[in-house]
C-alpha positions in Angstrom: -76.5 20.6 -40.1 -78.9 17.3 -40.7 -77.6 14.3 -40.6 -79.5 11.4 -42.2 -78.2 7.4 -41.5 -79.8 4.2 -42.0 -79.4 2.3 -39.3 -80.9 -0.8 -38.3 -82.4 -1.5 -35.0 -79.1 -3.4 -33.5 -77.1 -0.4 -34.3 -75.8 -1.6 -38.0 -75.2 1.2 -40.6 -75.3 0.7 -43.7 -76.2 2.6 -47.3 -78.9 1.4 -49.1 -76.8 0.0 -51.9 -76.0 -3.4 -53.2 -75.2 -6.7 -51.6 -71.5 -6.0 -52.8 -71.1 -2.7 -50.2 -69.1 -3.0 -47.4 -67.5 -6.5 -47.8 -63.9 -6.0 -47.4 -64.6 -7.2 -43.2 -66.7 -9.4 -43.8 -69.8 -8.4 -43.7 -72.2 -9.6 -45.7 -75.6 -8.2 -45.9 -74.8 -5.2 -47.7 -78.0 -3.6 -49.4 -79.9 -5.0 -46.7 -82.2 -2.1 -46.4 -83.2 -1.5 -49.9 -86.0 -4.3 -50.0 -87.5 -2.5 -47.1 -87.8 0.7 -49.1 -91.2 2.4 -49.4 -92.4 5.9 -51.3 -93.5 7.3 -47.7 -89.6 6.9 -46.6 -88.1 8.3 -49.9 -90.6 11.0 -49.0 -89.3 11.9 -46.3 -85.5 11.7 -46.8 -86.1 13.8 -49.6 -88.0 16.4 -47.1 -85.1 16.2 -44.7 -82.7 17.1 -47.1 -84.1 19.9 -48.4 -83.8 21.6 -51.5 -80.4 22.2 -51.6 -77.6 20.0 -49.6 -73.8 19.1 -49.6 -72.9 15.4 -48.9 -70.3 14.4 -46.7 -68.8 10.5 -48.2 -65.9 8.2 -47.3 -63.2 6.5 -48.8 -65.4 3.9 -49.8 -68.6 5.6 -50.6 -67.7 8.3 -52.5 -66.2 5.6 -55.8 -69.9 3.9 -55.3 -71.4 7.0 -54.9 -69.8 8.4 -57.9 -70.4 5.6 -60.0 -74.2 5.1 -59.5 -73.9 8.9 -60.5 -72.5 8.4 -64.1 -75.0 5.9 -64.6 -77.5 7.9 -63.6 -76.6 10.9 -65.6 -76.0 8.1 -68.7 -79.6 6.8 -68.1 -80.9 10.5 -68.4 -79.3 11.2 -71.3 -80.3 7.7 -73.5 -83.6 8.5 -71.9 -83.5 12.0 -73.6 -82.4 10.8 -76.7 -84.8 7.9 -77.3 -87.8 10.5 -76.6 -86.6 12.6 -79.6 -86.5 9.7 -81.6 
């Protein structure tokens, strides 16, 4: 089992989303993490997880999680369709 989390040096996790995560207590710096991203740590996330992995999301993840998916997927897709243009 591998677990990866981003946490912050005072113990805050938190995905690297969108300043709209996480709000419902009050807290808000959600994406917080994102402008700190860099290829070397994409890198290696990608390394930890491996080729193939199974995620484990909350309540409130998963609906995020699943929409960025569909958007995603719906990027791919124009993508494909303008290159057969």
């Amino acid at each position: 089992m591998r677990i990866i989390e981003h946490i912050s040096l005072d113990d805050v996790i938190q995905p690297p989303g969108s300043p709209e995560e996480d709000t419902g207590s009050g807290f808000k710096y959600g994406g917080w993490s994102a402008p700190h991203d860099d290829p070397a740590g994409g890198e290696a996330i990608v390394a930890a997880h491996g080729d193939a992995f199974d995620l484990l999301l909350g309540r409130g993840t998963y609906p995020e999680a699943q929409q960025r998916e569909v958007l995603r997927m719906m990027a791919m897709l124009e993508e494909g369709s303008n290159n057969q243009k």
